[in-house]
TORPA-4810 file (N, C-alpha, C, O; in nm, 3 decimals):
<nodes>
NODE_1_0.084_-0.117_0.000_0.000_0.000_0.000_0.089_0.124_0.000_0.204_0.121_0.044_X
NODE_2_0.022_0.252_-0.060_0.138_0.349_-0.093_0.179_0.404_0.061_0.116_0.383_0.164_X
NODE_3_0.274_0.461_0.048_0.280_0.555_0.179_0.148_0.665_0.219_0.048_0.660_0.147_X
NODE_4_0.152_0.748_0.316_-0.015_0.827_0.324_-0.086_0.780_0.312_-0.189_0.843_0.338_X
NODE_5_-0.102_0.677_0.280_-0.252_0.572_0.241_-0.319_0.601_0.414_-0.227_0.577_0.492_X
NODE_6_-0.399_0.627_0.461_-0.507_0.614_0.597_-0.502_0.512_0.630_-0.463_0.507_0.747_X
NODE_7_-0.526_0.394_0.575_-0.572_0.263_0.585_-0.568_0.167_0.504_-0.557_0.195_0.385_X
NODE_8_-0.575_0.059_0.535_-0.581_-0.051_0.480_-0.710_-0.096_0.444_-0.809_-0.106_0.516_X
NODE_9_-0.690_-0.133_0.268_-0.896_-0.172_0.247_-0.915_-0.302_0.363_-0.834_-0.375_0.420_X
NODE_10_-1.021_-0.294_0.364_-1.104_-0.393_0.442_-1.074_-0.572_0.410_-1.090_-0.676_0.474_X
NODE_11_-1.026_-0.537_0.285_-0.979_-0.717_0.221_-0.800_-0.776_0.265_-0.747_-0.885_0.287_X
NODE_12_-0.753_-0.614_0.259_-0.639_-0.707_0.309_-0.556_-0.635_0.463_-0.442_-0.644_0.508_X
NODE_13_-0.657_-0.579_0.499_-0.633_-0.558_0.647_-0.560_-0.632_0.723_-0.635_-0.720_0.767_X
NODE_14_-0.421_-0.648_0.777_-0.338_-0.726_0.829_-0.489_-0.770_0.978_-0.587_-0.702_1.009_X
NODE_15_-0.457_-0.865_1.014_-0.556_-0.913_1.130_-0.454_-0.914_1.232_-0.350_-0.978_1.220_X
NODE_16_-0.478_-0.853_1.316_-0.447_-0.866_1.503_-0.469_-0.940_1.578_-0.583_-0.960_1.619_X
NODE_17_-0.401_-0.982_1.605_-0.408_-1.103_1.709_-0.486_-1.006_1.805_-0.463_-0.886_1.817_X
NODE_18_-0.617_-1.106_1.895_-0.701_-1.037_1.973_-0.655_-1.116_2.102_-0.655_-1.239_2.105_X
NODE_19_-0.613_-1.031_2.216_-0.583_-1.023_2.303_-0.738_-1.129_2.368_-0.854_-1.097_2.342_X
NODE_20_-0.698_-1.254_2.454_-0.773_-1.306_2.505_-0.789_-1.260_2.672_-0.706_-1.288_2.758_X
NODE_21_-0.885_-1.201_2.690_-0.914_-1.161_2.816_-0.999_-1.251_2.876_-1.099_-1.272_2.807_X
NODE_22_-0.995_-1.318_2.988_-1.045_-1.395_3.092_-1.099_-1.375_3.187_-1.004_-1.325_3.248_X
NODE_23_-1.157_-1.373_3.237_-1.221_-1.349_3.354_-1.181_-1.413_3.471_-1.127_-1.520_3.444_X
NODE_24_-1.186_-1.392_3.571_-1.141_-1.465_3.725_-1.244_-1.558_3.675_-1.206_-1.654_3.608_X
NODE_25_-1.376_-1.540_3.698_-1.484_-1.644_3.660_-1.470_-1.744_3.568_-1.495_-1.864_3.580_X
NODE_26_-1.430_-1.686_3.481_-1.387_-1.769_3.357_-1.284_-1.921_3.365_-1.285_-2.032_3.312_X
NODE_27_-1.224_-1.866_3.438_-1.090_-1.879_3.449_-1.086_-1.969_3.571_-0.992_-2.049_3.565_X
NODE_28_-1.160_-1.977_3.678_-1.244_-2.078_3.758_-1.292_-2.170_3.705_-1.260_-2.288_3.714_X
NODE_29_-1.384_-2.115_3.637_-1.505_-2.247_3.533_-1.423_-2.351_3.495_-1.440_-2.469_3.527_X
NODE_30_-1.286_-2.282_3.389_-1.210_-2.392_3.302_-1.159_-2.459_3.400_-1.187_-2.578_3.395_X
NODE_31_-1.086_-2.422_3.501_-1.010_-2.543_3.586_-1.087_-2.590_3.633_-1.035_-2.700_3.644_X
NODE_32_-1.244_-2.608_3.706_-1.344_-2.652_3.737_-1.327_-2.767_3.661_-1.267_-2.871_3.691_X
NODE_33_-1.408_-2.729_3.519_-1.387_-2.857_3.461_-1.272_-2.943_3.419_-1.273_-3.057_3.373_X
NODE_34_-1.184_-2.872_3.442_-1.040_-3.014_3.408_-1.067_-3.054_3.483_-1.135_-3.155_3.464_X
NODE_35_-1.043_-3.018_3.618_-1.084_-3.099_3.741_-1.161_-3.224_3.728_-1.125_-3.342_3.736_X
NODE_36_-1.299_-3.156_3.702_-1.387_-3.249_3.719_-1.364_-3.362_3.626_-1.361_-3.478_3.670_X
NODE_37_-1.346_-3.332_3.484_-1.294_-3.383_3.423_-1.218_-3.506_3.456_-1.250_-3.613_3.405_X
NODE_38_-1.132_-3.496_3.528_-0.947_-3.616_3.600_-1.066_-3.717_3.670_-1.084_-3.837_3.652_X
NODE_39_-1.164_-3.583_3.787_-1.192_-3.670_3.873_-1.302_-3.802_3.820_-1.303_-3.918_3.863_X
NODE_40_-1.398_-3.737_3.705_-1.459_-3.814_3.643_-1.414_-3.973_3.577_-1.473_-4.079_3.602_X
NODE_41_-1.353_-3.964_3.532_-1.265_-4.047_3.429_-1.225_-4.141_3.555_-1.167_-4.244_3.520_X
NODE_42_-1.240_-4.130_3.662_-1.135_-4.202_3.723_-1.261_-4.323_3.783_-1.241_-4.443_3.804_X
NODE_43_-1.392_-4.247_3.800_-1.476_-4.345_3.801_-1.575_-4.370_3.678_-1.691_-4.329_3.667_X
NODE_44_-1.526_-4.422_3.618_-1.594_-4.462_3.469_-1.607_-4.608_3.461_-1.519_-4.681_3.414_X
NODE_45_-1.708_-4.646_3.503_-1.727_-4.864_3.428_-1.695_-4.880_3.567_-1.669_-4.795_3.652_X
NODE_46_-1.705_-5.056_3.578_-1.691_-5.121_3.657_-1.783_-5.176_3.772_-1.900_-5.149_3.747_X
NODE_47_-1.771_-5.228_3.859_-1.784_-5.284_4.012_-1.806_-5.151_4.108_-1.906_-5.131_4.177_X
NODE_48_-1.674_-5.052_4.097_-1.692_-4.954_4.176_-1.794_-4.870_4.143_-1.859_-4.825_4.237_X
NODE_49_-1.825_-4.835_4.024_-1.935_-4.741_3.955_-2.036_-4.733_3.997_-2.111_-4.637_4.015_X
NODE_50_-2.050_-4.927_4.032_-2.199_-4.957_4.077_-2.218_-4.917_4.200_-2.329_-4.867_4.219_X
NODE_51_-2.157_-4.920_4.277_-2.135_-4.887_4.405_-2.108_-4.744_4.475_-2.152_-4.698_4.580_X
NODE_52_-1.994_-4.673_4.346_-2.099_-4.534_4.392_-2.217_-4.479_4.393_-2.276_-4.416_4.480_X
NODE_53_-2.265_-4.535_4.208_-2.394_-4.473_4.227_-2.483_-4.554_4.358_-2.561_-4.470_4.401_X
NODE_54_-2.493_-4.634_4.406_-2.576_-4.643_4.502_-2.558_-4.576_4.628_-2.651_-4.546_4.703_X
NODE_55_-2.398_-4.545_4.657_-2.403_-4.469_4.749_-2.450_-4.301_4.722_-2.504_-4.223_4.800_X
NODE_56_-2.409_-4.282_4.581_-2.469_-4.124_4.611_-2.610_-4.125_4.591_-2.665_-4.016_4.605_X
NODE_57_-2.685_-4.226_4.561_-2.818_-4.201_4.513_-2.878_-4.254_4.664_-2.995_-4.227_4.687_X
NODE_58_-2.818_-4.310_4.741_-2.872_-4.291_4.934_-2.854_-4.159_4.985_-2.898_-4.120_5.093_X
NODE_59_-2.802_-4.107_4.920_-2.798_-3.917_4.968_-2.908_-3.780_4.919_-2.924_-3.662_4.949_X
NODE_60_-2.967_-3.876_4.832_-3.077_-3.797_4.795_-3.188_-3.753_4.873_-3.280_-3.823_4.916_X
NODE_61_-3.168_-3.594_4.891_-3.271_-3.533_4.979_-3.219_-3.588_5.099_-3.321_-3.615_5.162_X
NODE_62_-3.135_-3.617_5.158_-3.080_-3.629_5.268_-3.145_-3.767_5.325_-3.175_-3.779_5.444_X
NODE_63_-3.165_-3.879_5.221_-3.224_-3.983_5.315_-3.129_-4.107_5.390_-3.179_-4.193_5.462_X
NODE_64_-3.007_-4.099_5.364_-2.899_-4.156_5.426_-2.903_-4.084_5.619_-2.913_-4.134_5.731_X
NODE_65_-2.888_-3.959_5.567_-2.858_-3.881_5.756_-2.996_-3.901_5.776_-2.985_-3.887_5.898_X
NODE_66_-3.128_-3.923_5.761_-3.223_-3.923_5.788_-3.214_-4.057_5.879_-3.225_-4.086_5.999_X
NODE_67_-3.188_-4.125_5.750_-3.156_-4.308_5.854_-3.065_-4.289_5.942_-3.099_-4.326_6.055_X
NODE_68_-2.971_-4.248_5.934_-2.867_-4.252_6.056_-2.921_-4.177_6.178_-2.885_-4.208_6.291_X
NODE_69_-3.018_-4.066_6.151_-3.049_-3.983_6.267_-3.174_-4.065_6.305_-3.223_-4.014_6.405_X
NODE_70_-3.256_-4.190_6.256_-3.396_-4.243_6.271_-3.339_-4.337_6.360_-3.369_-4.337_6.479_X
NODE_71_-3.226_-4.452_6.290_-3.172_-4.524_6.418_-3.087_-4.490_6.504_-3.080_-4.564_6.602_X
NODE_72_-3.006_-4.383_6.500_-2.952_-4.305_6.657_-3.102_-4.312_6.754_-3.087_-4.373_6.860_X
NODE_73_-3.202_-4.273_6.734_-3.290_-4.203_6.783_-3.364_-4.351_6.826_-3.437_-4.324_6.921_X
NODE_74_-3.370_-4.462_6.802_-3.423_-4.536_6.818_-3.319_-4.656_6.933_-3.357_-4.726_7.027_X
NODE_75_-3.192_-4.640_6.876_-3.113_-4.686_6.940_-3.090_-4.618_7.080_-3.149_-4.662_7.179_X
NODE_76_-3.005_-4.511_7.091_-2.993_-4.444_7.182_-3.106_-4.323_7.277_-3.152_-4.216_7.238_X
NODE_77_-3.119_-4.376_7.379_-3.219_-4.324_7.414_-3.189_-4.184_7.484_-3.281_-4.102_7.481_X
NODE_78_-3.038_-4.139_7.561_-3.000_-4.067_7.553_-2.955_-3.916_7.471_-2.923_-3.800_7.496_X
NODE_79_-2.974_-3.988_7.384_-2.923_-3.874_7.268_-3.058_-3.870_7.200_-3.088_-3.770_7.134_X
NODE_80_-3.111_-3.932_7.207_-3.252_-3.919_7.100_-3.280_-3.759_7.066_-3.292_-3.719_6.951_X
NODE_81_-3.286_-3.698_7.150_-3.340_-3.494_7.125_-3.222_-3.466_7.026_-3.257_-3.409_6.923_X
NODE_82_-3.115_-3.490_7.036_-2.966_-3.478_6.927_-2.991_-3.518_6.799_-2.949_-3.456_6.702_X
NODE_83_-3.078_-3.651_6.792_-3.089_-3.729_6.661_-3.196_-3.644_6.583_-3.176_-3.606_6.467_X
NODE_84_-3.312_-3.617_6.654_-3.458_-3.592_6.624_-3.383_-3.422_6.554_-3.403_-3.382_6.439_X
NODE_85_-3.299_-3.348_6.660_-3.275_-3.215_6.605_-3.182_-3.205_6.486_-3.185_-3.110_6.407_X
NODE_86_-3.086_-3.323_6.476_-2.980_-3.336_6.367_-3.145_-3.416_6.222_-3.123_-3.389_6.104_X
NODE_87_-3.200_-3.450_6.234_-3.345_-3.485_6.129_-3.378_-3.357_6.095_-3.366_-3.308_5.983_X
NODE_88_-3.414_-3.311_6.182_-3.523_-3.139_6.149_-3.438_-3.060_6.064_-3.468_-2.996_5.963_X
NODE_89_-3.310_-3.075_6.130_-3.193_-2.975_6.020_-3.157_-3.023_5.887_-3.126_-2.954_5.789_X
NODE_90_-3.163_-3.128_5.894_-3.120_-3.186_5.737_-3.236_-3.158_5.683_-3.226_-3.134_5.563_X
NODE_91_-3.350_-3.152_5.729_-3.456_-3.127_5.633_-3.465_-2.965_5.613_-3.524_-2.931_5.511_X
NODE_92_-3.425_-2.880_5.678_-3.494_-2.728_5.671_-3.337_-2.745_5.582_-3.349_-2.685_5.476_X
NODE_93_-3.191_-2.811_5.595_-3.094_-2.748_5.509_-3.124_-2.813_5.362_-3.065_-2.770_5.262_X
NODE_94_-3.224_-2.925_5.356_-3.195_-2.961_5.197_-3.376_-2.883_5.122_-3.419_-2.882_5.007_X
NODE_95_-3.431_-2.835_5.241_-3.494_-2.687_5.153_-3.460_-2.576_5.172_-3.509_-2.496_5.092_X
NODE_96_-3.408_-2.543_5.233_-3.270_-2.415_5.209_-3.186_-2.425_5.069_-3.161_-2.349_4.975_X
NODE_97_-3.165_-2.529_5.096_-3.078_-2.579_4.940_-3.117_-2.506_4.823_-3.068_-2.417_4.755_X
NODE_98_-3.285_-2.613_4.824_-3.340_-2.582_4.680_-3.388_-2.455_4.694_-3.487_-2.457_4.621_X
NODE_99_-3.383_-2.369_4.731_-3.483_-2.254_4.748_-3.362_-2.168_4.649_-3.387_-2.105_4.546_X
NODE_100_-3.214_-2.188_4.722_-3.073_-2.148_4.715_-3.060_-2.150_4.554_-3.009_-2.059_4.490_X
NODE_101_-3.112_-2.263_4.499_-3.049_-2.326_4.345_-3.115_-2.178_4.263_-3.053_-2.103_4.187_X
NODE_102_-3.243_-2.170_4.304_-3.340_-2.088_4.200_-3.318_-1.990_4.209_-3.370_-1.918_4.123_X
NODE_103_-3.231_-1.921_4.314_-3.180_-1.773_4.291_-3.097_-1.750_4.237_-3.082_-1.637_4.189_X
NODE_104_-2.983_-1.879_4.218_-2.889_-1.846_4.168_-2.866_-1.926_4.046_-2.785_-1.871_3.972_X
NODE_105_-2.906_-2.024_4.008_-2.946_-2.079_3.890_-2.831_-2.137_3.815_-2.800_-2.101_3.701_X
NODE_106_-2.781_-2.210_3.870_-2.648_-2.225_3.774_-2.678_-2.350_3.712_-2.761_-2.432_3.751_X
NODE_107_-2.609_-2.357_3.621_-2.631_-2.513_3.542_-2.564_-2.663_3.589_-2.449_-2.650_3.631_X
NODE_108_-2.584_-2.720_3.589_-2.485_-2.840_3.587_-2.375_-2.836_3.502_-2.375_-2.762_3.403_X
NODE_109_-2.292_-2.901_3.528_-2.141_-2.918_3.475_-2.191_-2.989_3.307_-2.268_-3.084_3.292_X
NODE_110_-2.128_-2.921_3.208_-2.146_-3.087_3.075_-1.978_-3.106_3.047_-1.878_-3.034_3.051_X
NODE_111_-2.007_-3.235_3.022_-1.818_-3.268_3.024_-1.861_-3.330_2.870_-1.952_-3.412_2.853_X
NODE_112_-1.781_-3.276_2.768_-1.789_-3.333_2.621_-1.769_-3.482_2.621_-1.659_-3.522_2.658_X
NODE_113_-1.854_-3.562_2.586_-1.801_-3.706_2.582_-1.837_-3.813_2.747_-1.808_-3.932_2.761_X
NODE_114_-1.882_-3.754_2.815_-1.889_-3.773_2.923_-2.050_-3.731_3.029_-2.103_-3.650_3.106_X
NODE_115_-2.060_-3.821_2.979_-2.267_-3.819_3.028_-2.241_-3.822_3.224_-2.149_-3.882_3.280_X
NODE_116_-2.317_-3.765_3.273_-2.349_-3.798_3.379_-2.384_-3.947_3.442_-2.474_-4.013_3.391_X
NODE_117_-2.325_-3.986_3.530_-2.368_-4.131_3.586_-2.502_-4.128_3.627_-2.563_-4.226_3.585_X
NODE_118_-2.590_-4.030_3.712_-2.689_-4.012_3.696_-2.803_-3.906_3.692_-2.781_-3.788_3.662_X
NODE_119_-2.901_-3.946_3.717_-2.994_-3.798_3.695_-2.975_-3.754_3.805_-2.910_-3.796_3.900_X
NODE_120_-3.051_-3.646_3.785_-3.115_-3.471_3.915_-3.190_-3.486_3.945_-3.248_-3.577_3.885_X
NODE_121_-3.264_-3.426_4.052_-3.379_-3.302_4.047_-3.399_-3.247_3.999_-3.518_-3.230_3.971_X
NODE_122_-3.300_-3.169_3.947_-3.283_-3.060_3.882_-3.175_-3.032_3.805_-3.067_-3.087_3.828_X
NODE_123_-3.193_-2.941_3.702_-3.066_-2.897_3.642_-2.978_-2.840_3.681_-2.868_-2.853_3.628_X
NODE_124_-3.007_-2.736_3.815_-2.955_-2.657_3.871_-2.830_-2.716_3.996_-2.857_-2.816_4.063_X
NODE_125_-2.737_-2.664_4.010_-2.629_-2.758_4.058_-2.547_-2.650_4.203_-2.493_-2.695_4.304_X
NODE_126_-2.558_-2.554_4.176_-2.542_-2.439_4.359_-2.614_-2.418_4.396_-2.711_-2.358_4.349_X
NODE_127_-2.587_-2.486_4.559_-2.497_-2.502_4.577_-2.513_-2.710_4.585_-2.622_-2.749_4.546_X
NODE_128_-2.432_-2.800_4.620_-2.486_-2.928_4.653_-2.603_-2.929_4.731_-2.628_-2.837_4.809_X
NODE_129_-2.676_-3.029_4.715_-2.771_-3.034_4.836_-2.723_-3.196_4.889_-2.758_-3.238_5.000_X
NODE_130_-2.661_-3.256_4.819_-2.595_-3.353_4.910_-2.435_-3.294_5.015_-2.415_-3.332_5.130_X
NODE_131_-2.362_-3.221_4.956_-2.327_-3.172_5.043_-2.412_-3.069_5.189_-2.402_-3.087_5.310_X
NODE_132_-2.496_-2.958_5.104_-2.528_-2.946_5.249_-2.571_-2.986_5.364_-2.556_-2.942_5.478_X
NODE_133_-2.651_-3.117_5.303_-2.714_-3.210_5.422_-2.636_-3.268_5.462_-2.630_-3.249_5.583_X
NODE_134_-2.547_-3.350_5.420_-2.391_-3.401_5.477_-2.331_-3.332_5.596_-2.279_-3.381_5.697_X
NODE_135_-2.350_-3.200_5.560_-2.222_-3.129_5.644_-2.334_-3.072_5.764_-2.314_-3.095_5.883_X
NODE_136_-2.422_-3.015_5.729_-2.550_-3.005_5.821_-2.537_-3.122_5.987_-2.506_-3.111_6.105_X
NODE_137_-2.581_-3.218_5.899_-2.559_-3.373_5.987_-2.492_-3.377_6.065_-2.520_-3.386_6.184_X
NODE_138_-2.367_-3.371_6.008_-2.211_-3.394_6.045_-2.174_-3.272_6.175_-2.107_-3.283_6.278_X
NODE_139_-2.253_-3.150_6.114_-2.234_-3.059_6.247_-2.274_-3.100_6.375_-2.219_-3.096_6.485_X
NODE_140_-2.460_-3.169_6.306_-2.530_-3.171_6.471_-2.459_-3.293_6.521_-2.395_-3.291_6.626_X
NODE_141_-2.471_-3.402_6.444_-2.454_-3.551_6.494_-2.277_-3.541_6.576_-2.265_-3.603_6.681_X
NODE_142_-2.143_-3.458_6.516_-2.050_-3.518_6.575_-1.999_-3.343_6.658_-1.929_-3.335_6.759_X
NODE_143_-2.045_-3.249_6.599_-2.011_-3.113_6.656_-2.022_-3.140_6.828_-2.056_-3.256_6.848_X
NODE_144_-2.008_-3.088_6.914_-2.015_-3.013_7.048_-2.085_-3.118_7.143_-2.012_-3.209_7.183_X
NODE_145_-2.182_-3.118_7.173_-2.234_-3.231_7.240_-2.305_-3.376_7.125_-2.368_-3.477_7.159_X
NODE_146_-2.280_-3.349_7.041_-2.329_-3.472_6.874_-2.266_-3.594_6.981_-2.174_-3.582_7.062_X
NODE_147_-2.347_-3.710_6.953_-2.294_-3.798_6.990_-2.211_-3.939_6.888_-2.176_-4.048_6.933_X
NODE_148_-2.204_-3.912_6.812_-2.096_-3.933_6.717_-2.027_-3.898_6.674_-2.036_-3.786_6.624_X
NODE_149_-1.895_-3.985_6.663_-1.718_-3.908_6.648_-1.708_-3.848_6.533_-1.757_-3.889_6.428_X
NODE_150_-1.616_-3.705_6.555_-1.661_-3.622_6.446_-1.571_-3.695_6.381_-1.658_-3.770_6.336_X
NODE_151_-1.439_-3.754_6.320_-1.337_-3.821_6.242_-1.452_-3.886_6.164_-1.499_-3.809_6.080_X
NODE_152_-1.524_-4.032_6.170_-1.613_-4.074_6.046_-1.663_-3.986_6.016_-1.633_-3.924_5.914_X
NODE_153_-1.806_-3.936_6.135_-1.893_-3.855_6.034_-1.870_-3.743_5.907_-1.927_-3.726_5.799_X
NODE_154_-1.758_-3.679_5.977_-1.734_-3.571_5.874_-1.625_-3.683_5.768_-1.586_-3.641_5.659_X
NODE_155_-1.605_-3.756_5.792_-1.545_-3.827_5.675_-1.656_-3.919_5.572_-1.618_-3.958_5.462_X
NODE_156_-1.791_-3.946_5.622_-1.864_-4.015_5.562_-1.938_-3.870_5.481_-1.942_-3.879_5.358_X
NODE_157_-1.997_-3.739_5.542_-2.013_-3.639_5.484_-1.890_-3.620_5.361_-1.930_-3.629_5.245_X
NODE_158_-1.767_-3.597_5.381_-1.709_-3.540_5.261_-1.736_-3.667_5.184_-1.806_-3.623_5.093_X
NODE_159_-1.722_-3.837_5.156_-1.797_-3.883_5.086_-1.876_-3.865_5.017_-1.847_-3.848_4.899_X
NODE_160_-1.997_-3.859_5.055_-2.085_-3.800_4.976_-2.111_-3.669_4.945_-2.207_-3.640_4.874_X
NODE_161_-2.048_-3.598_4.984_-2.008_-3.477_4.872_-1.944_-3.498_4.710_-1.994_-3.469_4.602_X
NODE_162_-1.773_-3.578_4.755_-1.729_-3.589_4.645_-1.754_-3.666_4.577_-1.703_-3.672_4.465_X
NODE_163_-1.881_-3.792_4.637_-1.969_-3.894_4.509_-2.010_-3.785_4.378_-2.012_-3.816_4.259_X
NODE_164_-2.036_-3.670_4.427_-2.132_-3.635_4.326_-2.005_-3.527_4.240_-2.060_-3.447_4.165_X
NODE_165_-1.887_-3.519_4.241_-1.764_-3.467_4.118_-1.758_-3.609_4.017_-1.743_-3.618_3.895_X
NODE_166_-1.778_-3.724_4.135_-1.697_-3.879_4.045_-1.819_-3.868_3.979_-1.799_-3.870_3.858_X
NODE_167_-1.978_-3.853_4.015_-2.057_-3.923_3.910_-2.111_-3.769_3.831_-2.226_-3.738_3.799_X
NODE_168_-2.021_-3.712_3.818_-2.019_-3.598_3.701_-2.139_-3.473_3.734_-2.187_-3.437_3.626_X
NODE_169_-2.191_-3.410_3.831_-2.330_-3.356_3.855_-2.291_-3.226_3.933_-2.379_-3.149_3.971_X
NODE_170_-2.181_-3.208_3.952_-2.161_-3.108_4.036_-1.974_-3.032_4.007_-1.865_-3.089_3.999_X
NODE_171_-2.010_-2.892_3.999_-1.855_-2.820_4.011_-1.807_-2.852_4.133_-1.887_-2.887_4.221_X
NODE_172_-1.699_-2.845_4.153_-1.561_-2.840_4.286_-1.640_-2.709_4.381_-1.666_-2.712_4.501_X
NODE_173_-1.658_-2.632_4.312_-1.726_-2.487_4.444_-1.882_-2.494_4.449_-1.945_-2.411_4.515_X
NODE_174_-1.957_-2.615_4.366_-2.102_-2.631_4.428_-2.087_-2.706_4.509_-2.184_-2.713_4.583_X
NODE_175_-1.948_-2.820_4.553_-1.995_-2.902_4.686_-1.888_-2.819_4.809_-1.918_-2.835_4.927_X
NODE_176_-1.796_-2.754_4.782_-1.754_-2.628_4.905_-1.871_-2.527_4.945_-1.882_-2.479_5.058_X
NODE_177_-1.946_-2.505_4.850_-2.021_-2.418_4.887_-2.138_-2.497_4.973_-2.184_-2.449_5.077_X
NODE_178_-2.174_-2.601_4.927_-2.229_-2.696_5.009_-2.251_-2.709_5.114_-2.358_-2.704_5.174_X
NODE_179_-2.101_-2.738_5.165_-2.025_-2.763_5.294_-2.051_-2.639_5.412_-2.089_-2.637_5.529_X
NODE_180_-2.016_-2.557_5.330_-2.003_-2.390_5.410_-2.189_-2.373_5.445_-2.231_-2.350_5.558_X
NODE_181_-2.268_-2.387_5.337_-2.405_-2.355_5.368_-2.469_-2.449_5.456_-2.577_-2.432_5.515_X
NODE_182_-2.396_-2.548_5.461_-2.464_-2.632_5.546_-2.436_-2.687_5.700_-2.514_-2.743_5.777_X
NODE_183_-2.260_-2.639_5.721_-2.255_-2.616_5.838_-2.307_-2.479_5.884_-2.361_-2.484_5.994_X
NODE_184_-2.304_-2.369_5.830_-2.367_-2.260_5.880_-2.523_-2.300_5.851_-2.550_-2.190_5.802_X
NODE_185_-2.616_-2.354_5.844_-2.738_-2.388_5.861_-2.763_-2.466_5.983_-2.864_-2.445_6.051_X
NODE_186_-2.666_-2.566_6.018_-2.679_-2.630_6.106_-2.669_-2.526_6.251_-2.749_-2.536_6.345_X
NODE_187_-2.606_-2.471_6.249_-2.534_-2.362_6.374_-2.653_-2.249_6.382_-2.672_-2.184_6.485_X
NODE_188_-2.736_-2.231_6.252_-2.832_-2.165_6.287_-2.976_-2.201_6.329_-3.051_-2.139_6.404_X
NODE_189_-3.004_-2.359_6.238_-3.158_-2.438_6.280_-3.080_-2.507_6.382_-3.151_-2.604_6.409_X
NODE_190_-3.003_-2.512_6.433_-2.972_-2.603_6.549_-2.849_-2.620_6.662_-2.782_-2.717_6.696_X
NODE_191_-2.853_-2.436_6.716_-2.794_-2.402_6.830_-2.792_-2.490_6.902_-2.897_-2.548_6.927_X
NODE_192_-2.644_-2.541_6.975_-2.611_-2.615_7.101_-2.631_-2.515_7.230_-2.609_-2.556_7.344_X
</nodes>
């Protein structure tokens, strides 16, 4: 093009590399899904598969801590008011939950090539509601006067939290966020 020329026609306009700007958010999301991604893959097929999904699908709507808080309560006659109040909370935290999803609406995870092990409730995936009932539980049942040791419980809670990264249904910060909403639920439906 001559010298003084203004510009370049529109056809052979050298092209610019466009600066890729990211977002913190953004930029979360993607490692989210590698993540989830590794963690996925790692339970794919098998013996074990079967066996998660049955364990995360006993976490639905909190009916695993439900049983555990029905036979505490039946078993122990001492603690029974502990069991009955660690029940009431898992239930007001896994409708806290859903109330939680619809304000904030986020989608479920899609991993290309990689279907979910199983269905929802819902599409909506923040925060867990198997984590919050987990961690809910885990507050009343092993927290302060809980009469179960906090080492399992909160180890059978993070379980079923991270069932639901292996069977593909949930980001890394919908089951932290989980965790956080649901021990602070517990501390609030169910002051020691």
């Amino acid at each position: 093009m001559p010298r003084g020329c203004a510009s370049w026609p529109t056809s052979i306009r050298p092209r610019r590399a466009r600066a890729r700007h990211t977002s913190p958010a953004q930029a979360v999301r993607r490692a989210e899904l590698r993540l989830l991604r590794v963690i996925r893959m790692r339970f794919h097929g098998g013996g074990g598969q079967r066996a998660l999904l049955l364990f995360t699908r006993a976490g639905e709507h909190g009916l695993l801590w439900q049983a555990v808080c029905a036979a505490g309560a039946l078993a122990d006659r001492r603690n029974r008011p502990v069991y009955l109040r660690a029940m009431a909370t898992v239930l007001g935290a896994y409708l806290a939950n859903i109330a939680l999803k619809y304000v904030v609406r986020r989608r479920r995870p899609v991993l290309e090539g990689l279907a979910p092990l199983t269905s929802t409730v819902t599409s909506l995936s923040y925060p867990s509601a198997h984590s919050t009932t987990s961690f809910a539980a885990a507050r009343v049942l092993a927290g302060g006067d809980g009469p179960l040791p906090a080492a399992p419980t909160y180890a059978l809670a993070s379980a079923m939290a991270f069932s639901r990264l292996c069977v593909g249904v949930h980001y890394p910060t919908d089951i932290a966020a989980g965790a956080v909403f649901g021990t602070a639920l517990a501390d609030l439906l169910a002051p020691r």
